[in-house]
N, C-alpha and C positions, 0 to 999 in steps of 0.2 A: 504494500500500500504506500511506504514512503517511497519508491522509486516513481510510482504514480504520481503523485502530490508533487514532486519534484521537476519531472517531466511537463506537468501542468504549468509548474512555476515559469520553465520556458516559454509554455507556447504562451502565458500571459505576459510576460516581458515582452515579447515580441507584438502580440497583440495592440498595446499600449500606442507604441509607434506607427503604427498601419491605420490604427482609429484615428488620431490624429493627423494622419497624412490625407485619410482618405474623406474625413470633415472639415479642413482647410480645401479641398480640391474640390467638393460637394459647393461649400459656401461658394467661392469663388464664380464656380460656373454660373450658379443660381444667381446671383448678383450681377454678373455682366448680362446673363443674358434679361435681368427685368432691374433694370440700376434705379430705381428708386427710394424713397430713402426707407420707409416701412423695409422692405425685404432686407438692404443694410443691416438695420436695426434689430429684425428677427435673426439674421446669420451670428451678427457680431454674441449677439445673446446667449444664440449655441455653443458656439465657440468658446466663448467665455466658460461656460456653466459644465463642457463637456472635457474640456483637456486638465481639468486638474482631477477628473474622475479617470478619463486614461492613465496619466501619472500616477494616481494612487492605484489603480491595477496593474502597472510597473513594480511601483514598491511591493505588493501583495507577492509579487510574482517573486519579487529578489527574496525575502523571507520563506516562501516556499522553496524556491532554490536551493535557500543555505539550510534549510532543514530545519528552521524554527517552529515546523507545526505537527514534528515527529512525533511526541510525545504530547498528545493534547489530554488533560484531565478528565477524569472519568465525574468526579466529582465537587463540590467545593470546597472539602475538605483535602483535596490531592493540590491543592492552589498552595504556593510556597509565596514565602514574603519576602 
């Protein structure tokens, strides 16, 4: 299971970059092709609201990677301080 979890962590690293590329490229078109300022205003909004949720599935992905979600507690008494 942790080799899974791991593998996951890549393909979420990876994912991170590609969502972002591919909703910069998305805005873009949509914008030249109806340049008003409403559609502006709707893209800039995504953009905004959507690359710092791709970045934090980046991060998500690097702690999976490094194996920080190997040992997840069973209980909350298994929680260490």
């Amino acid at each position: 299971m942790n080799t899974i979890k791991r593998f996951a962590g890549m393909v979420w690293i990876l994912m991170g970059p590609a969502a972002i590329f591919y909703l910069i490229k998305t805005a873009s078109e949509e914008i030249t092709k109806k340049p008003v300022l409403d559609t502006k205003i709707q893209w800039i909004v995504f953009v905004i609201i959507f690359i710092p949720i791709a970045i934090g599935l980046m991060i998500f992905g690097w702690f999976a990677l490094k194996g920080a979600y190997d040992r997840l507690p069973k209980s909350s008494a298994d929680l260490e301080d």
